[in-house]
VOVO-880776 format. One record per residue (C-alpha): residue number from 0; residue in one letter; x, y, z. Coordinates in steps of 0.05 Angstrom, whole numbers, plus 5000, padded with zeros to 4 digits. Example, Ala and Ser with C-alpha at 12.3 -4.5 7.8 and 13.67 -1.06 7.14 Angstrom:
+--------+------+------+------+------+
: vexlum : guza :   c1 :   c2 :   c3 :
+--------+------+------+------+------+
:      0 :    a : 5246 : 4910 : 5156 :
:      1 :    s : 5273 : 4979 : 5143 :
+--------+------+------+------+------+
***
This chain:
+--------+------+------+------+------+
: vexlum : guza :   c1 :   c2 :   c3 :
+--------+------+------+------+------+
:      0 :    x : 3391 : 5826 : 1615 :
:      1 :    x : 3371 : 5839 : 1538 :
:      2 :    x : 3380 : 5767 : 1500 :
:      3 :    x : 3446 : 5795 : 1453 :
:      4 :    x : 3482 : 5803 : 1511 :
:      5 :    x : 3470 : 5739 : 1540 :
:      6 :    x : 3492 : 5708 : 1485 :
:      7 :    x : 3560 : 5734 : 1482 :
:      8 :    x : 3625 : 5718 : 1507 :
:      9 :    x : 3628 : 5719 : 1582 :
:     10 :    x : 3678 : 5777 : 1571 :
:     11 :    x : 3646 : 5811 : 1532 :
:     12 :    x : 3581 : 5810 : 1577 :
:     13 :    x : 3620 : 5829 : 1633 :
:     14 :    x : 3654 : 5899 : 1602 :
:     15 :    x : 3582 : 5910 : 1581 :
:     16 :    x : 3549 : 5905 : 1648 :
:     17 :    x : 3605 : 5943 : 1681 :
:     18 :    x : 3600 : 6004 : 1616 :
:     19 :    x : 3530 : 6003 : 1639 :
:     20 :    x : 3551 : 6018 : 1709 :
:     21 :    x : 3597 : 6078 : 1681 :
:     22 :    x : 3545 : 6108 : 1645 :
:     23 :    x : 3507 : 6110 : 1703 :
:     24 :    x : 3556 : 6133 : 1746 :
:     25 :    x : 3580 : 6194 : 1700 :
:     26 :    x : 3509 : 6205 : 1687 :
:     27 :    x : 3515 : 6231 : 1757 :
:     28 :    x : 3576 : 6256 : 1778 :
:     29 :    x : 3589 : 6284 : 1705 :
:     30 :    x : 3531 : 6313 : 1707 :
:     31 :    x : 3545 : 6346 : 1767 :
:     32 :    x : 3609 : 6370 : 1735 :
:     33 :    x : 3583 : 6410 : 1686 :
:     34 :    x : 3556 : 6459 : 1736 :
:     35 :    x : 3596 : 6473 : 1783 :
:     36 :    x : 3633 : 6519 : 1751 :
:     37 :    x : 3567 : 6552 : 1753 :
:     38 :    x : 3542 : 6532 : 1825 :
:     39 :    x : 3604 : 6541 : 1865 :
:     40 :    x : 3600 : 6617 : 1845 :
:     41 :    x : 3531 : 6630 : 1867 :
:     42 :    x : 3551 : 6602 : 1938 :
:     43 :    x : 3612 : 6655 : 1936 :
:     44 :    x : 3675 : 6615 : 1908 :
:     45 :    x : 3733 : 6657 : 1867 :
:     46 :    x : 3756 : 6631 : 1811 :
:     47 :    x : 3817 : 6614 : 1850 :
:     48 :    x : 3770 : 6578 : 1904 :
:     49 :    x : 3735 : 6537 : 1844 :
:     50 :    x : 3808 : 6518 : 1812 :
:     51 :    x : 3842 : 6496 : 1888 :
:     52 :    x : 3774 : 6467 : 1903 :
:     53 :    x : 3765 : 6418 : 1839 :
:     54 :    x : 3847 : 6410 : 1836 :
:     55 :    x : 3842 : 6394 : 1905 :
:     56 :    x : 3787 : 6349 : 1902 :
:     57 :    x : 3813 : 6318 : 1837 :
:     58 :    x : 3884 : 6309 : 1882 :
:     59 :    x : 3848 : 6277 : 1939 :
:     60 :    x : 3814 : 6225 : 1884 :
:     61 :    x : 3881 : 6207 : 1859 :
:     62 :    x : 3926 : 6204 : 1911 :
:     63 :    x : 3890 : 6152 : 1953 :
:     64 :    x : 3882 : 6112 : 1896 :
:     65 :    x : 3959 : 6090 : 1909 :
:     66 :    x : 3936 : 6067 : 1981 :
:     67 :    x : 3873 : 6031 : 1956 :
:     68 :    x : 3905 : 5992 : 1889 :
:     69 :    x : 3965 : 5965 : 1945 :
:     70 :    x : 3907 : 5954 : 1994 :
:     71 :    x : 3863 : 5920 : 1940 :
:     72 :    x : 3924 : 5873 : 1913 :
:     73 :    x : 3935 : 5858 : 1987 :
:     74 :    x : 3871 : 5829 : 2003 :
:     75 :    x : 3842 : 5812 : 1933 :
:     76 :    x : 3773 : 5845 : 1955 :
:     77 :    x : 3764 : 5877 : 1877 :
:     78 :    x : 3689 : 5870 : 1895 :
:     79 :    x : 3684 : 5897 : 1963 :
:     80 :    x : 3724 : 5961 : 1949 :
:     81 :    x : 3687 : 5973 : 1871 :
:     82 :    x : 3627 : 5972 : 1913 :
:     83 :    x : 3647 : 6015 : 1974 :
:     84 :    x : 3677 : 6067 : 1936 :
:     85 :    x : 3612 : 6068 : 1885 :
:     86 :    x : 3565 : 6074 : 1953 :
:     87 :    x : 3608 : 6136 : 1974 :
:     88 :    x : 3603 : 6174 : 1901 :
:     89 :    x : 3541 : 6165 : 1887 :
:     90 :    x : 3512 : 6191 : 1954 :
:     91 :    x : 3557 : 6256 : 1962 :
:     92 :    x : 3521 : 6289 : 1904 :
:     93 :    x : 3448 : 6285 : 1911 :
:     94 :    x : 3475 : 6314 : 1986 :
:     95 :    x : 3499 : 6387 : 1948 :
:     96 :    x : 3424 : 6406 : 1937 :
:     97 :    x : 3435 : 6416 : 2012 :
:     98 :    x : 3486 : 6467 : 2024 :
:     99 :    x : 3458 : 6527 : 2045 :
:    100 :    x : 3471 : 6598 : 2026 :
:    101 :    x : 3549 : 6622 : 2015 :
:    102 :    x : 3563 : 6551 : 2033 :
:    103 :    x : 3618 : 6539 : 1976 :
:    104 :    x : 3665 : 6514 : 2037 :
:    105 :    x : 3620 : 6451 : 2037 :
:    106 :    x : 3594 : 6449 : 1972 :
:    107 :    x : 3675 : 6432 : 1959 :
:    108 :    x : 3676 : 6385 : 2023 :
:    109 :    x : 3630 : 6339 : 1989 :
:    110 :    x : 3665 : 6348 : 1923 :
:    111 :    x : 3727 : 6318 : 1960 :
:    112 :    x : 3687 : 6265 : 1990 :
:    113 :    x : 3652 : 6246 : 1921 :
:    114 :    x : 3730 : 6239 : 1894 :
:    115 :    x : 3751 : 6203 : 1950 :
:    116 :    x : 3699 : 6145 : 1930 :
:    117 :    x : 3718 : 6144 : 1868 :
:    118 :    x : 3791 : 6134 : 1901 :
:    119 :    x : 3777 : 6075 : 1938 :
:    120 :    x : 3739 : 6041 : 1873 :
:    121 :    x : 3775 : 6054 : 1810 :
:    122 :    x : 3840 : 6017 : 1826 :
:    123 :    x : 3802 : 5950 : 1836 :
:    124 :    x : 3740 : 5965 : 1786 :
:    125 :    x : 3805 : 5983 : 1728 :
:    126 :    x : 3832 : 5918 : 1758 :
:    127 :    x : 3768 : 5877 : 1753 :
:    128 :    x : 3754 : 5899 : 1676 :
:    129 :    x : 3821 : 5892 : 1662 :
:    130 :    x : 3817 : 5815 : 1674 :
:    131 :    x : 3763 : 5812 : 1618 :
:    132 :    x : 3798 : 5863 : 1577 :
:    133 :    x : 3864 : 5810 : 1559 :
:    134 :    x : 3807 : 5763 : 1529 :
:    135 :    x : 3778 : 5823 : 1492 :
:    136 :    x : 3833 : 5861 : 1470 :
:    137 :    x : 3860 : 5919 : 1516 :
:    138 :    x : 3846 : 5976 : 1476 :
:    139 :    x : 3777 : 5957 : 1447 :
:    140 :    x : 3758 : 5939 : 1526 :
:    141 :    x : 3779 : 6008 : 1554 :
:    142 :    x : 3745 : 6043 : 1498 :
:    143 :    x : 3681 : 6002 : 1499 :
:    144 :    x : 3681 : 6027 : 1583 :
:    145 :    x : 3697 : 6094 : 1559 :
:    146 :    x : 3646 : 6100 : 1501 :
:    147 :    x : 3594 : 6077 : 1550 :
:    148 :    x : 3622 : 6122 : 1601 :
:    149 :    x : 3611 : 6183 : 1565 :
:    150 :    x : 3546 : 6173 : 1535 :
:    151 :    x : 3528 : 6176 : 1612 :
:    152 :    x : 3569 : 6235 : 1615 :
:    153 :    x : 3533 : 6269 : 1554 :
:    154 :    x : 3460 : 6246 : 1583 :
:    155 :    x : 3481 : 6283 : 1652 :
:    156 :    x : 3492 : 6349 : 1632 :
:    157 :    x : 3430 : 6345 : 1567 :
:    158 :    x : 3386 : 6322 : 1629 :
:    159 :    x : 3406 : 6386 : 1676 :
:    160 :    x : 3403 : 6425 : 1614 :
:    161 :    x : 3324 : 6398 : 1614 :
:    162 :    x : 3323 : 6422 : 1690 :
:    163 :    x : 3357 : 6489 : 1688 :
:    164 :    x : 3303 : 6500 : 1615 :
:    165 :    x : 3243 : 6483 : 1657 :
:    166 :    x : 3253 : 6518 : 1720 :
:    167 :    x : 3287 : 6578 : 1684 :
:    168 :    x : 3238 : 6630 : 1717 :
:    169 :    x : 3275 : 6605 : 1787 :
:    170 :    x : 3326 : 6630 : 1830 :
:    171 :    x : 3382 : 6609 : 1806 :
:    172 :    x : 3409 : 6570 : 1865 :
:    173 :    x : 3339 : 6530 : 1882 :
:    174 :    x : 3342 : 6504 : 1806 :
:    175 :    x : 3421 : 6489 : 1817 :
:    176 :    x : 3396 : 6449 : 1881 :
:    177 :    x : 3334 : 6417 : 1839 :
:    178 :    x : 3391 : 6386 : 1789 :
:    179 :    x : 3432 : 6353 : 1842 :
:    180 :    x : 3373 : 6322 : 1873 :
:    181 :    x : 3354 : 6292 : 1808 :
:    182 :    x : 3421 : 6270 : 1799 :
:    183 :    x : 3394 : 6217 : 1859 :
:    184 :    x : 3352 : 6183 : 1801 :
:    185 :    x : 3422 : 6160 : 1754 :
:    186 :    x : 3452 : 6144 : 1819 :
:    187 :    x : 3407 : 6092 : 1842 :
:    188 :    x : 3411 : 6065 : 1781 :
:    189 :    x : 3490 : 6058 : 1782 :
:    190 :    x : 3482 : 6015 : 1851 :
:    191 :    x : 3431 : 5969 : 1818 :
:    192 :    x : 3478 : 5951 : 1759 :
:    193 :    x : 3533 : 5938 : 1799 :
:    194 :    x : 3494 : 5886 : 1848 :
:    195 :    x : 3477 : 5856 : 1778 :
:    196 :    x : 3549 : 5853 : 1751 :
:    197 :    x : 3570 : 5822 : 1825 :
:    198 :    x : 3513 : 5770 : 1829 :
:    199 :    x : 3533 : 5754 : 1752 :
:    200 :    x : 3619 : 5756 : 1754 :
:    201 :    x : 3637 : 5739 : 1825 :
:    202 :    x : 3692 : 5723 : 1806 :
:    203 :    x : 3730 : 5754 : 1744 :
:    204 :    x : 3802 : 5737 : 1749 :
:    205 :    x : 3788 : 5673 : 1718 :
:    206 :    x : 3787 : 5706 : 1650 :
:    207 :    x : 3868 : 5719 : 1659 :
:    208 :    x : 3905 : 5659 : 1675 :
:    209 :    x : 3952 : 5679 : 1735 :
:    210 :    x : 4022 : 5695 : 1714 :
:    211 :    x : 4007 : 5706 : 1641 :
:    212 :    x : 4042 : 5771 : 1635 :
:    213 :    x : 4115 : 5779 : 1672 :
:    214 :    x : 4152 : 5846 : 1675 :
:    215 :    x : 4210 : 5857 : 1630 :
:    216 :    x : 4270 : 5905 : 1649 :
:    217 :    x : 4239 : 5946 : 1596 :
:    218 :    x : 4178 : 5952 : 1620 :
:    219 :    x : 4186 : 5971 : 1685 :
:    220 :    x : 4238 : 6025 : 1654 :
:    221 :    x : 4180 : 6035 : 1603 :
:    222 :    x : 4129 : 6044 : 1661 :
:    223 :    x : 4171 : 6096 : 1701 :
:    224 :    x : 4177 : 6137 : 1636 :
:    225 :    x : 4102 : 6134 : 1618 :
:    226 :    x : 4085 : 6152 : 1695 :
:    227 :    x : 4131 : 6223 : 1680 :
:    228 :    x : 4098 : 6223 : 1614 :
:    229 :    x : 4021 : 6232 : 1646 :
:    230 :    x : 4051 : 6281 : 1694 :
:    231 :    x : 4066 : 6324 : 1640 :
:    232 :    x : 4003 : 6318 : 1612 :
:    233 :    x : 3960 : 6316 : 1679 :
:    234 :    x : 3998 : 6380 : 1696 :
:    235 :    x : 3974 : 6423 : 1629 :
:    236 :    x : 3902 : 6391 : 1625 :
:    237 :    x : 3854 : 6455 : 1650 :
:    238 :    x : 3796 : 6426 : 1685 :
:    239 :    x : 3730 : 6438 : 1663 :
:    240 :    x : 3700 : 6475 : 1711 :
:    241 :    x : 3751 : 6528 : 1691 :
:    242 :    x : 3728 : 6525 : 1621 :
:    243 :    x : 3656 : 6540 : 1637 :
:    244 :    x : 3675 : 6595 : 1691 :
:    245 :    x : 3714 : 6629 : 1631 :
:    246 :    x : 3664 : 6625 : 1579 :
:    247 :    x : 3602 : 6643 : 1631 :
:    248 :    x : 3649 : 6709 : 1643 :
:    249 :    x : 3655 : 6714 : 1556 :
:    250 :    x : 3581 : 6717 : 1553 :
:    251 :    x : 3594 : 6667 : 1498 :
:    252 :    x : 3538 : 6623 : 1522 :
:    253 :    x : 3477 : 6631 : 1571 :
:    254 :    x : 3490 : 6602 : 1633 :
:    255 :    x : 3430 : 6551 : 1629 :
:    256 :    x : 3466 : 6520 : 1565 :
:    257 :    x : 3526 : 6507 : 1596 :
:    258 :    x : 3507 : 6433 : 1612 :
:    259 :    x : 3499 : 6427 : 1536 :
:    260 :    x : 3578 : 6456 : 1525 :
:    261 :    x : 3601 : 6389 : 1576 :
:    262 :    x : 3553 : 6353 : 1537 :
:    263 :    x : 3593 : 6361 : 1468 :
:    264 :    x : 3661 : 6356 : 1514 :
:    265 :    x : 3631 : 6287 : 1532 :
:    266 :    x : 3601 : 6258 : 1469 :
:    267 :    x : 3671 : 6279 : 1427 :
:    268 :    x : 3707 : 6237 : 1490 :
:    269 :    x : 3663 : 6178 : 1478 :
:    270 :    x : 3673 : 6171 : 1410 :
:    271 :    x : 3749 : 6183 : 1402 :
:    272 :    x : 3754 : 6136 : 1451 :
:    273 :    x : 3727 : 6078 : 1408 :
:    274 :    x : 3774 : 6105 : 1352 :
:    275 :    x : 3841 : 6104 : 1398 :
:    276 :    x : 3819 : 6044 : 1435 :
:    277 :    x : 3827 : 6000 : 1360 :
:    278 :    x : 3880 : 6043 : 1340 :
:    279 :    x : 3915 : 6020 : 1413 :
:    280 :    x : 3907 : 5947 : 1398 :
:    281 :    x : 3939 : 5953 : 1322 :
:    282 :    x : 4000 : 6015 : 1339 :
:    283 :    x : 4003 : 6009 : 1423 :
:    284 :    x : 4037 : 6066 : 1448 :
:    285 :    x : 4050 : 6102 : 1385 :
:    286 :    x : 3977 : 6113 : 1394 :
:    287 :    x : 3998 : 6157 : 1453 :
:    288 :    x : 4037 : 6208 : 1417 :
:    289 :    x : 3975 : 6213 : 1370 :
:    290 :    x : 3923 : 6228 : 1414 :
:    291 :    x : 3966 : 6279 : 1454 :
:    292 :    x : 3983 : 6321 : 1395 :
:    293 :    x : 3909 : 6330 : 1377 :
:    294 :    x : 3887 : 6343 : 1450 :
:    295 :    x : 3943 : 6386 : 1464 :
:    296 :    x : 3924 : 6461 : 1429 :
:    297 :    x : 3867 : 6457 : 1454 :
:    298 :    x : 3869 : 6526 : 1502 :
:    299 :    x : 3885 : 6559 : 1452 :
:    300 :    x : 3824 : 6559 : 1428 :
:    301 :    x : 3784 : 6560 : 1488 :
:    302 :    x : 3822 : 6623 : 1526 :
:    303 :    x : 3849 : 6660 : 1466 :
:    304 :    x : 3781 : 6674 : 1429 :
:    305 :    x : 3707 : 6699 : 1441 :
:    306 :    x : 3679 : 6664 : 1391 :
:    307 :    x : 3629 : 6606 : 1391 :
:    308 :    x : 3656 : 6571 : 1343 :
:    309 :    x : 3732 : 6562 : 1364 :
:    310 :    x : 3703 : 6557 : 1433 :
:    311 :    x : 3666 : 6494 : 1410 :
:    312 :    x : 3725 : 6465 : 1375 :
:    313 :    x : 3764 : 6483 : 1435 :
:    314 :    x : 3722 : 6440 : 1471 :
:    315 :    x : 3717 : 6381 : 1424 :
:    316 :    x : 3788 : 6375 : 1427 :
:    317 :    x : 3796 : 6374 : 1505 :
:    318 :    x : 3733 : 6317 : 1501 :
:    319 :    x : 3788 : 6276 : 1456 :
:    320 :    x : 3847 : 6288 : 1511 :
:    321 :    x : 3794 : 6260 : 1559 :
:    322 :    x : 3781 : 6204 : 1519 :
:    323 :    x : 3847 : 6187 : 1517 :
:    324 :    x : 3852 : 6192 : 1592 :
:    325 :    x : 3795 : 6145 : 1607 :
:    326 :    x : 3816 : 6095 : 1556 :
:    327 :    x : 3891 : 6082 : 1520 :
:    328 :    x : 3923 : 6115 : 1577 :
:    329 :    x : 3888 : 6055 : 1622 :
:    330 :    x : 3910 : 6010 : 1577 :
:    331 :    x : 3974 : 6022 : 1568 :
:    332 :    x : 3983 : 6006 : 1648 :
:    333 :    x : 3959 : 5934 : 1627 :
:    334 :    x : 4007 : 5931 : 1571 :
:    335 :    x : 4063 : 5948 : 1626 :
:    336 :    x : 4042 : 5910 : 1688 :
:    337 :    x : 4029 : 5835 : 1714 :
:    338 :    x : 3962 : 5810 : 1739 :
:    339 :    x : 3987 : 5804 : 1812 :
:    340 :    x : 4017 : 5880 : 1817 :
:    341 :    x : 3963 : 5919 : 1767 :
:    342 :    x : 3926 : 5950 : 1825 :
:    343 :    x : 3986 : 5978 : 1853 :
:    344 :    x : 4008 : 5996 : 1785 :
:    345 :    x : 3938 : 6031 : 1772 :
:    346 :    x : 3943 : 6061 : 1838 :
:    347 :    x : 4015 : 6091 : 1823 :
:    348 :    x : 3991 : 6116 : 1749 :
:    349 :    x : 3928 : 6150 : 1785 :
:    350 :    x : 3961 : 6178 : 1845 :
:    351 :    x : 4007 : 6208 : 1801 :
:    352 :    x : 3958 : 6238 : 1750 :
:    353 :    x : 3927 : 6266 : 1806 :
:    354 :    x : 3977 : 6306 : 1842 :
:    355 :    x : 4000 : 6335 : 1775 :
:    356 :    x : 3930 : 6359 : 1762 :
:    357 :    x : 3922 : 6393 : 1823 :
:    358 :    x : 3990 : 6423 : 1814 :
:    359 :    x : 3965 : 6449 : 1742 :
:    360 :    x : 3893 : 6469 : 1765 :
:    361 :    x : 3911 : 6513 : 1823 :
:    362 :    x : 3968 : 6539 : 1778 :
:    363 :    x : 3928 : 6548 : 1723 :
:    364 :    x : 3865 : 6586 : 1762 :
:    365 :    x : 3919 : 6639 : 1791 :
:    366 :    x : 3942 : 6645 : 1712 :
:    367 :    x : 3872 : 6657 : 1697 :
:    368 :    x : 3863 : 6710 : 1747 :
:    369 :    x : 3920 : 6742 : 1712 :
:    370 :    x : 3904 : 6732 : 1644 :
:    371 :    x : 3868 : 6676 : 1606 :
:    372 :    x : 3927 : 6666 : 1560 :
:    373 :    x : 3970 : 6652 : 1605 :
:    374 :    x : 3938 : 6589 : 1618 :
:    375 :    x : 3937 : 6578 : 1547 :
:    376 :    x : 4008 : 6587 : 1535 :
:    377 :    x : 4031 : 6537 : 1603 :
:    378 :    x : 3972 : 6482 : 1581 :
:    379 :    x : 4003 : 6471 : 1522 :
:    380 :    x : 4070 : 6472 : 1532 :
:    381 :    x : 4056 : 6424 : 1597 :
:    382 :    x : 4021 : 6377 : 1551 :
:    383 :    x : 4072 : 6373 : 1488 :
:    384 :    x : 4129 : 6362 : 1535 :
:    385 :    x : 4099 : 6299 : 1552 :
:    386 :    x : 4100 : 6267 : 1481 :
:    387 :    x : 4183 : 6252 : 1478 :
:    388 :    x : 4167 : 6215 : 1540 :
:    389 :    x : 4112 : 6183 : 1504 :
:    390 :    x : 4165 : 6167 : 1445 :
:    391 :    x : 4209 : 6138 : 1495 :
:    392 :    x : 4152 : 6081 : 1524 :
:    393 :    x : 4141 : 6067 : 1440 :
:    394 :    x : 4207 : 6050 : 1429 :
:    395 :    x : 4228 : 6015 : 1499 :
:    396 :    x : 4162 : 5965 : 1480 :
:    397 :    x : 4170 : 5955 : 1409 :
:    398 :    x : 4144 : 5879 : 1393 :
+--------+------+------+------+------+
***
């Protein structure tokens, strides 16, 4: 462990270890991401198949995630279940350099199963950071996770990129296969962080004294309106693999570059992040309303133009949407809930992002097959309905 980190706080060290383990982590799934709306096409998948398959898979990831925060608040086993579910993601992956020829059916069966790890771990591992994150500050702890996160998440796709560059005289589906058996290598590494962050913090719920934080009336009420808000916004966020699938069709961008389009998604997530993260701690859920309105336009310019350059601004603003996913919107669940009920409360926030993103992505790939701005026109209108809801949380929680 480098010498500056053992110096610091113990929370402090502890969001660090476990940012290292994100970065990691999306360094490999992530990674993975940012092809398959390349991959799943070579093994025979419609562009309705890719958006039911990744909604699906995406549904399946969220919606157990109720199950696993009630079972993880049941039993306390944070640990047991961050680890299990870690074990299952990482190895599904490296397994799709496997699937043989117009196997799409189980290149999207291990998909599901890679999600469904991630469903068993990210109610207790949200948990487990979130313990650190009240002696941090909520905000700045989410976004330091998420700014980690995604500079995995931009390595993953600039290291296939390297792959698809230097085996670009290959078939197309042996150097597809070649990338998710190097995704093994980040993988490995995520498991080996973790066992350090374990062997280090076996115990992190000392950082939050028990009972610190009670439910109000208001919050609850607050919480039920910020769960419908997130619907709303699950429901109109297109997922990526649609976004490459359209642009591969545009002829916008070679397909070997692709990675490097997820890439820029990824490193404009990590760093509005760490901007809404401090802006979190100082304006809390006005923050919210913020973040969405940016986020929110941007199909428009993904869907409703063949150029490069509103396609790449397109895409910088759906990176900052993500980034408010993966860190205020997380945060905000600790702002509304107790130490004893936050897994269930993370599992209820998730489970319901979930469904409403499977909802919008199979929706959203039968729009496309249609026409491309029809998805424009429903993403956004999906996504600014949810910012009077938004409103509402800001001025049920005002200080």
């Amino acid at each position: 462990m480098p010498s500056r980190l053992r110096k610091a706080s113990p929370a402090v060290v502890f969001v660090v270890l476990m940012g290292i383990v994100s970065l990691f982590a999306d360094m490999t799934h992530e990674g993975a991401r940012s092809i398959y709306g390349a991959y799943l096409p070579l093994l025979g998948a419609s562009a309705t198949a890719l958006g039911f398959a990744t909604g699906f898979g995406e549904c399946i990831g969220y919606a157990l995630r109720l199950a696993t925060g009630i079972i993880a608040d049941k039993t306390k086993h944070y640990w047991g279940m961050t680890m299990l579910g870690y074990g299952v993601n990482m190895v599904a992956i490296p397994f799709l350099a496997l699937v043989p020829e117009n196997g799409w059916f189980w290149a999207c069966l291990l998909i599901i199963l890679e999600r469904t790890g991630k469903a068993v771990r990210q109610p207790a591992k949200n948990t487990l950071l979130s313990f650190a994150a009240t002696r941090v500050g909520v905000g700045k702890a989410f976004a330091v996770q998420e700014f980690l996160d995604q500079i995995g998440a931009f390595l993953g796709p600039v290291f296939l990129f390297g792959i698809l560059w230097f085996k670009s005289d290959a078939e197309p589906r042996t150097a597809y296969a070649l990338c998710f058996t190097a995704l093994g290598i980040p993988a490995l590494l995520t498991m080996a962080w973790l066992f350090l962050a374990r062997r280090r913090f076996p115990d992190p719920g000392h950082f939050e004294e028990a009972g610190a934080r009670q439910n109000s009336g208001a919050n609850r009420s607050g919480f039920l309106l910020y769960i419908f808000g997130i619907m709303f916004f699950a429901l109109g966020f297109v997922d990526f693999p649609l976004i490459t699938l359209h642009v591969s069709r545009q002829n916008v961008i070679q397909g070997d570059a692709l990675p490097l389009l997820y890439a820029l998604a990824m490193l404009a997530d990590a760093f509005a992040a760490l901007l809404f993260g401090w802006l979190y701690d100082r304006f809390r859920f006005k923050t919210l309303i913020f973040s969405g309105l940016m986020a929110a336009f941007f199909p428009i310019f993904v869907f409703c133009s063949a150029s490069l350059g509103s396609i790449l601004v397109g895409v910088a603003l759906w990176g900052i949407g993500m980034g408010a996913q993966e860190s205020i919107l997380k945060a905000a669940v600790v702002t509304l809930t107790s130490k004893e009920k936050r897994s269930t409360n993370f599992g209820i926030f998730e489970s319901c992002f979930g469904l409403s993103w499977f909802l919008g992505s199979w929706l959203m790939g039968w729009l496309y097959d249609m026409q491309p701005t029809y998805l424009a026109a429903f993403s956004v209108a999906a996504q600014l309905c949810a910012l009077p809801l938004y409103l509402g949380v800001s001025m049920k929680n005002r200080p």
